[in-house]
ROLOKOL-806765 format. One line per field, with one value per atom (N, C-alpha, C): chain; x, y, z; residue in three letters; residue number from 1. Coordinates in pm, 1 decimal. Example, Ala and Ser with C-alpha at 12.3 -4.5 7.8 and 13.67 -1.06 7.14 Angstrom:
<nodes>
mol = (A/A/A/A/A/A)
x = (1319.0/1230.0/1320.0/1285.0/1367.0/1290.0)
y = (-569.0/-450.0/-330.0/-225.0/-106.0/3.0)
z = (780.0/780.0/780.0/708.0/714.0/787.0)
type = (ALA/ALA/ALA/SER/SER/SER)
seq = (1/1/1/2/2/2)
</nodes>
This chain:
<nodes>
mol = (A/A/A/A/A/A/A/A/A/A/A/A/A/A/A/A/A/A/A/A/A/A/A/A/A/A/A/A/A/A/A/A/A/A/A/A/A/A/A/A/A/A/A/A/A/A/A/A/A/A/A/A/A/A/A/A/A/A/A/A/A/A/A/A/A/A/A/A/A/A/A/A/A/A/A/A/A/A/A/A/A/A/A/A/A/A/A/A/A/A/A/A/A/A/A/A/A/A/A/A/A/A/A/A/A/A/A/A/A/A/A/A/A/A/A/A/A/A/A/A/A/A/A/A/A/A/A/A/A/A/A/A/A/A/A/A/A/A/A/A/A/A/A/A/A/A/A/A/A/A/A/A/A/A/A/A/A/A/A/A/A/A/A/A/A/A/A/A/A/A/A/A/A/A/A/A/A/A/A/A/A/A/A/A/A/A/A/A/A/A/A/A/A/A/A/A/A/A/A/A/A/A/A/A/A/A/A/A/A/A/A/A/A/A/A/A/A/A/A/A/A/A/A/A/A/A/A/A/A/A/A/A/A/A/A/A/A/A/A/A/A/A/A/A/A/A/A/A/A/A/A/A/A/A/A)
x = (-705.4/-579.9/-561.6/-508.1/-476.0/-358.8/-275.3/-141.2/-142.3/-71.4/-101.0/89.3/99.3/200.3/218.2/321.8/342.1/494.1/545.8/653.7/607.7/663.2/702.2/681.1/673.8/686.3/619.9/568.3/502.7/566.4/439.6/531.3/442.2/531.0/456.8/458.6/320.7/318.6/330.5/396.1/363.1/446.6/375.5/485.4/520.5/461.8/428.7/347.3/332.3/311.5/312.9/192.4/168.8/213.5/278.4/311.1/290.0/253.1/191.1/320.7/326.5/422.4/475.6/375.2/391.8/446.8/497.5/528.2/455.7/311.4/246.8/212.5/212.2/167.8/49.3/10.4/-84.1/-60.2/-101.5/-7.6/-106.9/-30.9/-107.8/-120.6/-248.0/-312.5/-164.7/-115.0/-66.4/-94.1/-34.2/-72.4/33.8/-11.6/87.8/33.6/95.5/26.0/86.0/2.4/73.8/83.7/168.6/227.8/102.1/118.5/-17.9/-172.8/-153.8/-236.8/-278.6/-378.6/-408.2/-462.5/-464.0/-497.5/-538.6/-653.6/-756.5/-742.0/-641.3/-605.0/-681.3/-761.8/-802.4/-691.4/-663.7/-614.5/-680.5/-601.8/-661.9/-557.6/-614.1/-492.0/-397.4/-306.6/-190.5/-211.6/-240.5/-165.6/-331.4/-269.9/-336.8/-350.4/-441.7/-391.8/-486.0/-384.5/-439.6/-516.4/-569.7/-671.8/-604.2/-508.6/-413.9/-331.8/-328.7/-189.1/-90.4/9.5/107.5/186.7/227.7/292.0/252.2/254.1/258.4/341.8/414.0/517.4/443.8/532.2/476.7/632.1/624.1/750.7/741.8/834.1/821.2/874.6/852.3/877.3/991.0/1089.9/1207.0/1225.6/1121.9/1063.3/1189.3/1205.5/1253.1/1144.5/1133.0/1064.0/1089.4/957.0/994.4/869.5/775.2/732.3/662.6/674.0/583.1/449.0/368.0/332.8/314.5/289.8/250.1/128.5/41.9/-71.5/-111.1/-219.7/-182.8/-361.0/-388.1/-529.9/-582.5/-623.9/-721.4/-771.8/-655.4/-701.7/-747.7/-630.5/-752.2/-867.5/-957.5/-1066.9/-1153.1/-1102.5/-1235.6/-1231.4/-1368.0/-1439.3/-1441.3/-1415.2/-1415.9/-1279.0/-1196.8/-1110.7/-976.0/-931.6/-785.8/-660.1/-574.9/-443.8/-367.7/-322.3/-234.6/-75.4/-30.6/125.7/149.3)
y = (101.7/134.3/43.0/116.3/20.7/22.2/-119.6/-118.1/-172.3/-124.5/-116.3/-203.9/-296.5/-344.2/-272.3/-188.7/-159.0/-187.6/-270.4/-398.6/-468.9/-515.1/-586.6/-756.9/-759.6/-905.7/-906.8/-1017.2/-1050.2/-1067.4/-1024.9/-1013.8/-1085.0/-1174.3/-1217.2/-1105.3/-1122.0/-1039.0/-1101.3/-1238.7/-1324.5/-1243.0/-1198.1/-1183.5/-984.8/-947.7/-808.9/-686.5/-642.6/-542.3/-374.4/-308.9/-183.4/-139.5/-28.4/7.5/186.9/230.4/388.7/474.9/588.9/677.2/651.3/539.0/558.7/375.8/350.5/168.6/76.1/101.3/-24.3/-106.1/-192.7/-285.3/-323.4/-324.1/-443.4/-540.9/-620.6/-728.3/-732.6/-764.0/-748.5/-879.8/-906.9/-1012.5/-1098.0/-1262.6/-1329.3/-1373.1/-1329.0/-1394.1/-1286.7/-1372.5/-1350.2/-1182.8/-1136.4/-1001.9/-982.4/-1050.6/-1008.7/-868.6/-860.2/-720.6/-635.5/-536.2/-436.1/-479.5/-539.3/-535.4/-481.3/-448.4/-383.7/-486.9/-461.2/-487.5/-420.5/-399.7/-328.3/-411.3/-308.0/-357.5/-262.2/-329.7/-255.2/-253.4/-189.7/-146.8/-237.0/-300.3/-384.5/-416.2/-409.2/-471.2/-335.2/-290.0/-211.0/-108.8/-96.0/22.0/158.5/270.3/355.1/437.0/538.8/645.3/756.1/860.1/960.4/1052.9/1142.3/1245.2/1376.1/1395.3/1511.5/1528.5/1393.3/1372.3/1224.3/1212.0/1132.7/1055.5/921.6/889.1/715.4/662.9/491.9/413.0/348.5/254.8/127.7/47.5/-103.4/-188.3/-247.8/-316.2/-463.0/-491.3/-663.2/-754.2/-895.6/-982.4/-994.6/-878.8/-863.3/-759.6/-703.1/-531.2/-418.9/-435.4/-334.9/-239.2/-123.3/-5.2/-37.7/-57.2/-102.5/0.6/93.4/198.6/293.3/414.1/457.9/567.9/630.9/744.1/851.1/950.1/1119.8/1148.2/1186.2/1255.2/1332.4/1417.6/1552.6/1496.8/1626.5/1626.0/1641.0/1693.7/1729.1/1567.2/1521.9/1404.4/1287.5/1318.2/1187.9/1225.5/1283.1/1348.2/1329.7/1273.3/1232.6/1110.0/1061.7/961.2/841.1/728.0/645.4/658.3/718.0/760.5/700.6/600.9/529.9/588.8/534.9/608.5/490.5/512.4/433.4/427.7/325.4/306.5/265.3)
z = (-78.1/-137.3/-257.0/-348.7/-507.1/-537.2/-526.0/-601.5/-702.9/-788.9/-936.4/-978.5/-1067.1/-1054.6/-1192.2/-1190.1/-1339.7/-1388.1/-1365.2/-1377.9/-1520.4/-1599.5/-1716.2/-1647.0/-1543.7/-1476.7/-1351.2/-1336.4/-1218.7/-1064.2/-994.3/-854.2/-752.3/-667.5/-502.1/-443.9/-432.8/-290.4/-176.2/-141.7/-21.3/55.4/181.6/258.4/262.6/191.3/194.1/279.8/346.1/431.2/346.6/447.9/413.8/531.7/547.2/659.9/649.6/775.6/781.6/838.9/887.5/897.1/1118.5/1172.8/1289.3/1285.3/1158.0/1158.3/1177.4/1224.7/1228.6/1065.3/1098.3/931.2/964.6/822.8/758.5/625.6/683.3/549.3/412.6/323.5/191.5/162.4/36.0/68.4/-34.7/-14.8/-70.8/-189.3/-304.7/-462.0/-573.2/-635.0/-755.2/-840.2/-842.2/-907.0/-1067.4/-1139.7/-1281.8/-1355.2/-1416.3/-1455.3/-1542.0/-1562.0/-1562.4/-1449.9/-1361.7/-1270.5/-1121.1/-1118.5/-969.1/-867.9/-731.1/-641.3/-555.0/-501.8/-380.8/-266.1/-179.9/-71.9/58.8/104.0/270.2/378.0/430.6/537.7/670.6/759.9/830.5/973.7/1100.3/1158.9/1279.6/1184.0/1219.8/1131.9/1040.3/988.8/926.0/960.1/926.4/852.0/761.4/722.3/808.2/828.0/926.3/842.5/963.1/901.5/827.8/851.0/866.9/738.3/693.0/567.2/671.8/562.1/617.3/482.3/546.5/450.8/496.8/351.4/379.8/297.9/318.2/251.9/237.6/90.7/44.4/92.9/155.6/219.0/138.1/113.3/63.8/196.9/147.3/229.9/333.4/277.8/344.9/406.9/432.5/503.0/440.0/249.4/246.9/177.2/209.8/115.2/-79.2/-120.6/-244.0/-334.5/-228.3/-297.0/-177.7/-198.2/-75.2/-135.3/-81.9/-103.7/-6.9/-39.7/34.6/34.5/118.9/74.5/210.8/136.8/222.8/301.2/382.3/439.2/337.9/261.5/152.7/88.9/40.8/-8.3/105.0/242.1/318.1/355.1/278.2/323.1/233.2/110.1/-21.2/59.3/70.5/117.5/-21.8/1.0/-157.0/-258.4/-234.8/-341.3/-293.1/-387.3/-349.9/-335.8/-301.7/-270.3/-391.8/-512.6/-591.0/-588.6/-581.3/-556.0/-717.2)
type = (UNK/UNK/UNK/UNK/UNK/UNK/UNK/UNK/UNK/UNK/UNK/UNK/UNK/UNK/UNK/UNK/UNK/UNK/UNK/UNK/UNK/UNK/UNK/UNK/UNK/UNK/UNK/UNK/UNK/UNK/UNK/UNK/UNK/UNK/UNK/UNK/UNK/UNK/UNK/UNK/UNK/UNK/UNK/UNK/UNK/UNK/UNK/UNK/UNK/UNK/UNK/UNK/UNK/UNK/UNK/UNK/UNK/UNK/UNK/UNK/UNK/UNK/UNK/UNK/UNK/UNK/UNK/UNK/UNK/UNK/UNK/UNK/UNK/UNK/UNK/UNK/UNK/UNK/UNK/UNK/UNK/UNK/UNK/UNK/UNK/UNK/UNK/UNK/UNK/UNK/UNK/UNK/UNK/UNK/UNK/UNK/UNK/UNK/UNK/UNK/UNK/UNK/UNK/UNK/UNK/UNK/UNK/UNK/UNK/UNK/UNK/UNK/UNK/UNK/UNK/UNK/UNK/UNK/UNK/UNK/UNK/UNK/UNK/UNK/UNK/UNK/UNK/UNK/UNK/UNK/UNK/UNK/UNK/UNK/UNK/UNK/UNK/UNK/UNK/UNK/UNK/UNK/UNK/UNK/UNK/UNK/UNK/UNK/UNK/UNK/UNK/UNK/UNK/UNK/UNK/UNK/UNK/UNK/UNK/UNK/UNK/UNK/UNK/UNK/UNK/UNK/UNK/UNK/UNK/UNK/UNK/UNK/UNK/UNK/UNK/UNK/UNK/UNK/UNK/UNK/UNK/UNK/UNK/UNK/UNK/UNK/UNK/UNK/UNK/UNK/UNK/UNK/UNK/UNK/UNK/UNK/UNK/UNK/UNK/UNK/UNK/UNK/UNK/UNK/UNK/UNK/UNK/UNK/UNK/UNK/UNK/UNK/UNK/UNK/UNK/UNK/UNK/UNK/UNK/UNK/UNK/UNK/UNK/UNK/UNK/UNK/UNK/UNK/UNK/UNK/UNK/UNK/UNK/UNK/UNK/UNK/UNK/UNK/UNK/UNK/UNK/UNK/UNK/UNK/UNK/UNK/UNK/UNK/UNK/UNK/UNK/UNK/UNK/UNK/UNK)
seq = (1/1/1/2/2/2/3/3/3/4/4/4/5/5/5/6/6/6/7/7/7/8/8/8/9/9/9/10/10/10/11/11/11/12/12/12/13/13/13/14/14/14/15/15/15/16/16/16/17/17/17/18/18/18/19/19/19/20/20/20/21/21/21/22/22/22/23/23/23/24/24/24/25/25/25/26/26/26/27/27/27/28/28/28/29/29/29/30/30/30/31/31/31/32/32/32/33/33/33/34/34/34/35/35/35/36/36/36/37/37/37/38/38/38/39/39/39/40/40/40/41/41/41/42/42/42/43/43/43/44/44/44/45/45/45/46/46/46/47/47/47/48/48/48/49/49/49/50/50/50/51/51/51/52/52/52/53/53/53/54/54/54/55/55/55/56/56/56/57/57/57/58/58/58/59/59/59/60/60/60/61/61/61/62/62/62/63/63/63/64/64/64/65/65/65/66/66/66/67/67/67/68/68/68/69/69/69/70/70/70/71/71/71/72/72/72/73/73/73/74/74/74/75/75/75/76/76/76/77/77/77/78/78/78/79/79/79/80/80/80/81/81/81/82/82/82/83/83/83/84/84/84/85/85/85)
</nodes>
């Protein structure tokens, strides 16, 4: 998974979590993410993406929803291919 900070300003991720459509998390790695930058985040832990479609949220340190996405079966089904927030 790639989050892409497209913010004017930099962001902690300390303390951040991915979370899937059944609530389990996985935490995202801690560091500073400067503005126009990505991050390749694995999935690890808690949280999943299903075979079927679903949905996954980027929670910040304060577990509020601060981006989510949709994706259907078709796409969890390309093998290699990121999901971008």
């Amino acid at each position: 998974m790639t989050l892409l900070n497209a913010s004017p300003d930099p962001v902690d991720l300390t303390g951040w979590h991915l979370q899937d459509r059944l609530g389990k998390r996985s935490a995202v790695p801690p560091r500073l993410l400067p503005a126009g930058a990505c991050l390749i985040v694995r999935l690890g832990g808690g949280a999943q993406l299903g075979n079927h479609g679903g949905e996954i949220s980027l929670l910040d340190a304060e577990h509020l929803k601060v981006d989510g996405v949709s994706y259907t079966a078709e796409q969890a089904g390309r093998e290699g291919w990121s999901v971008v927030f």
